[in-house]
C-alpha positions in Angstrom: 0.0 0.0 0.0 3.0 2.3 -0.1 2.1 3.4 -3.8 -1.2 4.7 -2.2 0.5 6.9 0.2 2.9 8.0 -2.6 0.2 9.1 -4.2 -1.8 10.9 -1.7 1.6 12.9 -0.8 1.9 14.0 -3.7 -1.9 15.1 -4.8 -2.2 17.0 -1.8 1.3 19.2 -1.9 0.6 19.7 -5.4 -3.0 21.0 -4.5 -2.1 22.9 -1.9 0.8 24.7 -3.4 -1.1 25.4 -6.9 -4.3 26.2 -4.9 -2.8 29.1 -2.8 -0.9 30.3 -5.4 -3.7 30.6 -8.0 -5.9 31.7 -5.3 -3.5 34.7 -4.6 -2.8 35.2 -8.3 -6.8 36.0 -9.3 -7.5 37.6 -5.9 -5.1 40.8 -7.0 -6.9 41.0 -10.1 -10.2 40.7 -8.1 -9.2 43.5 -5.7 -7.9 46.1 -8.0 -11.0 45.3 -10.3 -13.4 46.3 -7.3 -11.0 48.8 -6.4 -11.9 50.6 -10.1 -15.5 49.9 -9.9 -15.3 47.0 -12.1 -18.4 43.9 -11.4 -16.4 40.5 -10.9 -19.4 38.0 -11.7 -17.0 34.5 -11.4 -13.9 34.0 -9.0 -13.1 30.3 -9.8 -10.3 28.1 -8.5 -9.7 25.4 -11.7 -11.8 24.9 -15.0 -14.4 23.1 -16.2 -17.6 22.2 -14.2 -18.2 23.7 -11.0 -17.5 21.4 -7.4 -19.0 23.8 -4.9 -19.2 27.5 -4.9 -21.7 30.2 -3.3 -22.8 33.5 -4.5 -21.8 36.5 -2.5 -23.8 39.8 -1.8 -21.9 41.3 -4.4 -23.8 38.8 -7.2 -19.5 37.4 -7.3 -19.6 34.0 -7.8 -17.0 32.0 -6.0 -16.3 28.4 -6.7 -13.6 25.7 -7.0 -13.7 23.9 -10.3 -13.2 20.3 -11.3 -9.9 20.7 -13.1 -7.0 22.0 -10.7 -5.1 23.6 -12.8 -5.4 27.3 -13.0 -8.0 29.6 -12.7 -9.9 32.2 -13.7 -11.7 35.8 -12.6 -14.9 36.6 -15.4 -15.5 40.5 -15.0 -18.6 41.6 -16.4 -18.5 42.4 -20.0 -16.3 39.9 -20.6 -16.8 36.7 -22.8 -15.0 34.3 -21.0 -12.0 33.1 -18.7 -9.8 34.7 -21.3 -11.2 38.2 -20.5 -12.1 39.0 -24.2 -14.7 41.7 -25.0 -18.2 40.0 -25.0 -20.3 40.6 -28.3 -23.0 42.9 -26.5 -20.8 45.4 -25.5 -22.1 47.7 -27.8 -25.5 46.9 -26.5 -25.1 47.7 -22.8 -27.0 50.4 -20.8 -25.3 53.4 -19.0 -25.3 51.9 -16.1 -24.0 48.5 -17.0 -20.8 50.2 -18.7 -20.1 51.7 -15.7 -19.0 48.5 -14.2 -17.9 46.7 -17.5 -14.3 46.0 -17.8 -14.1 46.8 -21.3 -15.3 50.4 -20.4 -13.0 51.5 -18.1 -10.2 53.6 -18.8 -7.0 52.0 -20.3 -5.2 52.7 -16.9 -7.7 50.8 -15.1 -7.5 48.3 -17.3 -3.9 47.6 -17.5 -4.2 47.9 -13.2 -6.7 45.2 -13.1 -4.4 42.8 -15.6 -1.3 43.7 -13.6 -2.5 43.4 -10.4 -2.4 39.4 -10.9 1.1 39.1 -11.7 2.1 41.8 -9.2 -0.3 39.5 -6.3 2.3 36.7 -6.8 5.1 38.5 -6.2 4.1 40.3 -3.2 2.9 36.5 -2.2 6.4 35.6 -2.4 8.1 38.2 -0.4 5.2 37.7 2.4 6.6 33.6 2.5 10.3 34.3 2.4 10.1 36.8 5.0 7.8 34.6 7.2 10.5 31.9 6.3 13.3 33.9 7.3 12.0 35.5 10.9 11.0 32.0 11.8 13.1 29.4 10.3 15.8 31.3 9.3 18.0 32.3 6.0 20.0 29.5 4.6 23.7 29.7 5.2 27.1 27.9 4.9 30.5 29.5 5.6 32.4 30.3 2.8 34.9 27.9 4.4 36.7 25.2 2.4 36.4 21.7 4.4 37.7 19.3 2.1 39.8 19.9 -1.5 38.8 17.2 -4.5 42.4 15.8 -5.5 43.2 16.6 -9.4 41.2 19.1 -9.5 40.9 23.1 -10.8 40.9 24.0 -6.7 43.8 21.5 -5.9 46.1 23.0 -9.1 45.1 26.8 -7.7 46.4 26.0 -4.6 43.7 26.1 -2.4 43.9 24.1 0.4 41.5 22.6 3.5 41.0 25.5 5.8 40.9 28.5 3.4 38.2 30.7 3.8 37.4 32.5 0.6 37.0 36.2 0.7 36.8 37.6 -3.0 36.3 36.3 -6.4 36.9 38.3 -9.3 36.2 41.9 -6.9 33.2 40.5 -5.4 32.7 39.7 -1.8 31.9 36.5 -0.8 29.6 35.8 2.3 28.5 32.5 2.5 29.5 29.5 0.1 26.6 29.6 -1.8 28.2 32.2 -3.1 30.8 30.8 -4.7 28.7 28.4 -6.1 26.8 31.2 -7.6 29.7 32.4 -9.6 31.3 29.6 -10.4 28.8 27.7 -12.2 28.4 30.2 -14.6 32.6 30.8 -15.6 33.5 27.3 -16.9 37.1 27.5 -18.3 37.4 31.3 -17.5 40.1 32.3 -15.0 38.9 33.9 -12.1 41.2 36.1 -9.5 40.6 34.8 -5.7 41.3 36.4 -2.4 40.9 33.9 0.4 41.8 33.8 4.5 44.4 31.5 5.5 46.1 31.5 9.2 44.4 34.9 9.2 46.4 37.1 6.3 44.9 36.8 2.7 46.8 35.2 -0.2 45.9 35.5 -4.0 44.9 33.4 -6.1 43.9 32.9 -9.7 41.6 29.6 -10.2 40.1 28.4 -13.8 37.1 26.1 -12.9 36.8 23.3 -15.3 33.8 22.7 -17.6 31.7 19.6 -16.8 28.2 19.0 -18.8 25.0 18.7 -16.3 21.7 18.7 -17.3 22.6 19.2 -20.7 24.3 22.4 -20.3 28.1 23.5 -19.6 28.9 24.6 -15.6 31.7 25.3 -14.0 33.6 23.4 -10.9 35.7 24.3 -8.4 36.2 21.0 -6.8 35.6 22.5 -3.1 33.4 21.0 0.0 31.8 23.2 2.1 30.9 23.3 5.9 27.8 22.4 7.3 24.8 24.4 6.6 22.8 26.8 9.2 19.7 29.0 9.5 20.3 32.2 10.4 17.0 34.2 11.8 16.6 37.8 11.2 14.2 40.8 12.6 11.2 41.5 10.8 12.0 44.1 8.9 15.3 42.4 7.8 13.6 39.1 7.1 10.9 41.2 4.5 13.7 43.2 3.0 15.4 39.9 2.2 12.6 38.6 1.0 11.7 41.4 -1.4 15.7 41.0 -2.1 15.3 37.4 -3.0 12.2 37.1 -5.0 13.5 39.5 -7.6 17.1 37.7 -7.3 15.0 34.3 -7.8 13.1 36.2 -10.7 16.2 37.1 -12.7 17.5 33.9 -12.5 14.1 32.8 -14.1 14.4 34.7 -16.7 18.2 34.1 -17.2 17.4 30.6 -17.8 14.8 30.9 -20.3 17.1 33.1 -22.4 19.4 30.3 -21.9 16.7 28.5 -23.4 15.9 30.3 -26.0 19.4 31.2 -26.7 20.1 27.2 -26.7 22.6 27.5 -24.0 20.4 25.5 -22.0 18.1 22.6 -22.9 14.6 22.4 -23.4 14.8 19.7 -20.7 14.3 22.1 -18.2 10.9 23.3 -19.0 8.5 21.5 -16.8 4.7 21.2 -16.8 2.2 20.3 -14.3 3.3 16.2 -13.5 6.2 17.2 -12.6 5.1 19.8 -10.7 3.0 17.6 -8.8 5.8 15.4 -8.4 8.3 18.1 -6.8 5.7 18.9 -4.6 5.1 15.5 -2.8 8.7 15.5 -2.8 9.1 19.3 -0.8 5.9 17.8 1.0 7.7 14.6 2.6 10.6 17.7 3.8 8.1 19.4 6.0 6.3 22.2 6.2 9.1 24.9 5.6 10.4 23.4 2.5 6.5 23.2 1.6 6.6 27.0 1.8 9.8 28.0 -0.2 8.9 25.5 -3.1 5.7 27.7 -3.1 7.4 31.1 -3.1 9.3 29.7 -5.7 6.3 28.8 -7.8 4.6 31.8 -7.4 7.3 34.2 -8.6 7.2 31.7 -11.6 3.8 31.9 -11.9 3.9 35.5 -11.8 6.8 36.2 -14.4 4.9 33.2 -17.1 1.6 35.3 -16.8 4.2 39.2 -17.9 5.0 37.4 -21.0 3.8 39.0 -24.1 1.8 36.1 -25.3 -2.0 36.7 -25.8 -4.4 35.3 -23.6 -1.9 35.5 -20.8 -1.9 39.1 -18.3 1.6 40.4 -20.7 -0.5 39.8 -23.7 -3.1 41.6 -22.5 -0.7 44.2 -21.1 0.9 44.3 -24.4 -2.7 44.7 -26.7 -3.0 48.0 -24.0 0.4 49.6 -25.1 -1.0 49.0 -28.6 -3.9 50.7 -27.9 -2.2 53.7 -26.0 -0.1 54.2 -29.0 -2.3 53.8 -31.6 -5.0 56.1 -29.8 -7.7 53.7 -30.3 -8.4 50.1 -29.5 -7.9 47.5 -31.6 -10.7 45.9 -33.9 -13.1 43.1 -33.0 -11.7 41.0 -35.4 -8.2 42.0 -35.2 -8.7 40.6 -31.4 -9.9 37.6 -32.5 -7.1 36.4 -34.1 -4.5 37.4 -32.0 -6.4 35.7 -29.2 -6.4 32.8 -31.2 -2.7 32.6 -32.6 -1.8 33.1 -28.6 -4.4 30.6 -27.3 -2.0 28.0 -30.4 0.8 29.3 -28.9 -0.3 28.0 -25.4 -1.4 24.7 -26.2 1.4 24.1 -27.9 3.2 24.9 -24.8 1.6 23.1 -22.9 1.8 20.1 -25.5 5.4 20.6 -25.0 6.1 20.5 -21.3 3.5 17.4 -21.0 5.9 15.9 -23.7 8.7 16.7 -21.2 7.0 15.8 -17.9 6.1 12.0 -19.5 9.9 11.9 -20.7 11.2 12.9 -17.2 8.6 10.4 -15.1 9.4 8.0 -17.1 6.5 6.7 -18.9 7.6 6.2 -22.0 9.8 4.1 -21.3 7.1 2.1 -19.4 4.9 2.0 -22.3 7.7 0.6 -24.1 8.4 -2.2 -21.8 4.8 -3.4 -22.0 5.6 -4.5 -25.5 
């Protein structure tokens, strides 16, 4: 029966994590809709047919929807999830295009699309910082424990005991740091200042390239000491954590220009089984680990949802800065199709990431074997 408990770790990580961020994701856009008078007639949790749900006294309906795997806010006017303009626009009384979406000024409606995005971040920074005044910031001395024999360290002359200072004019703090930089400068020489018996000595070190998931990284050869949590004040802990989701957000966005650059494979990219997977995994580590992996997820959520593809918030954003330069919206028609080309582009995505997510679990290889 251990397969069952397998399972049940990971649905419920995976539900929990995608729930809460979701939830936080269409609440911003639900708040700054109301904020700019805007009727929100659906706030749903998942697609598809409806579970449970109530009405509120604002005729809102709330509800969590058979398929976990999103979710949507419908402002009035619109003609679906995807928030495109519904056919009776032109139709609608004085009073209805007072709180219809598509009526509001182009501020307000960039605000509103915005606001979702923005909602994860700020989610982020709240769950670091709670991480950080509770549990503590994640930290290893920048102190070298053990040298690998043969290796870039070892020919450098870096030796057990060294602390390192400097690399390349940048101060070092912890050893994560170091890992940091050297990663990315395979085969490139780098200037070192480190600590030994208490006076500094310099060094120049060349990490060696080494292929890892497909890509080229660069290693030291180094063990580190043993790693700590250090806890912080409140105000320290959310400035970190402001600090850290935009650090976490770059490196995001480095890696898809990796991507797209090929630097990086495709392998990376993963879709909602594996998801689900990593979560049962961060699940089993507690509740903490629970927490970062959904800080993590959220900032990614929030930085997929700027990207200038339509039916996601940056392609909405994007069809606004159109609008703002041209003067006027675009037509009904033009609309249509770019809604269309983006709603191809997304299921082609998606198409893509399943492939990957099937490929990294393993099943077709199990298929295979059943032949």
């Amino acid at each position: 029966m251990e397969w069952i408990s397998e399972i049940w770790n990971t649905l419920w990580g995976f539900l929990v994590v995608l729930t809460v961020v979701v939830f936080f994701h269409e609440l911003g856009h639900y708040l700054v809709a109301r904020i700019n008078g805007v009727r929100v007639e659906t706030f749903s949790i998942g697609f598809g047919p409806e579970i449970v749900g109530w009405t509120d006294r604002k005729e809102t309906r709330w509800k969590i929807s058979l398929i976990p795997l999103g979710g949507y806010v419908k402002f009035f006017g619109d003609a679906g999830a995807a928030s495109q303009p519904g056919d009776d626009l032109p139709e609608l009384s004085e009073e209805e295009r007072a709180v219809s979406f598509h009526h509001k000024r182009l501020h307000q409606r960039a605000a509103v699309v915005f606001a979702g995005p923005f909602a994860n971040f700020i989610l982020a920074i709240v769950l670091l910082a709670i991480l950080f005044a509770t549990v503590g910031e994640r930290f290893t001395a920048p102190e070298v424990l053990e040298v690998v024999p043969d290796s870039a360290a070892e020919e450098a002359g870096i030796a057990p005991g060294d602390v390192i200072r400097e690399i390349d004019g940048l101060a070092i703090k912890r050893f994560e740091d170091i890992v940091a930089i050297v990663i990315e400068a395979p085969g490139r020489p780098l200037d070192v200042v480190v600590e030994r018996a208490g006076e500094p000595e310099f060094l120049t070190v060349t990490p060696r390239e080494v292929q890892e998931e497909n890509r080229s990284i660069g290693r030291l050869g180094i063990k580190g000491g043993h790693v700590g949590f250090v806890k912080h004040d409140p105000g320290t802990a959310i400035w970190l954590g402001f600090k850290k989701t935009f650090l976490f957000a770059g490196e995001t966005l480095k890696a898809v220009g990796q991507i797209i650059s090929g630097r990086r494979s495709t392998d990376d990219l993963s879709g909602p089984l594996r998801i689900a997977q990593i979560s049962g995994q961060v699940a089993e580590q507690g509740v903490a680990s629970l927490i970062f992996f959904m800080a993590i997820l959220s900032i990614n959520l929030g930085l997929i949802n700027l990207f200038p593809v339509p039916m996601l918030d940056g392609g909405h954003l994007l069809i606004y800065g159109i609008e703002a330069v041209r003067g006027r919206p675009l037509g009904a028609r033009t609309l249509e199709m770019v809604f269309r080309v983006g709603l191809g582009l997304i299921v082609l995505l998606i198409g893509f990431v399943l492939w990957n997510d099937f490929k990294s679990l393993g099943v077709f290889q199990w298929v295979g074997n059943l032949f």
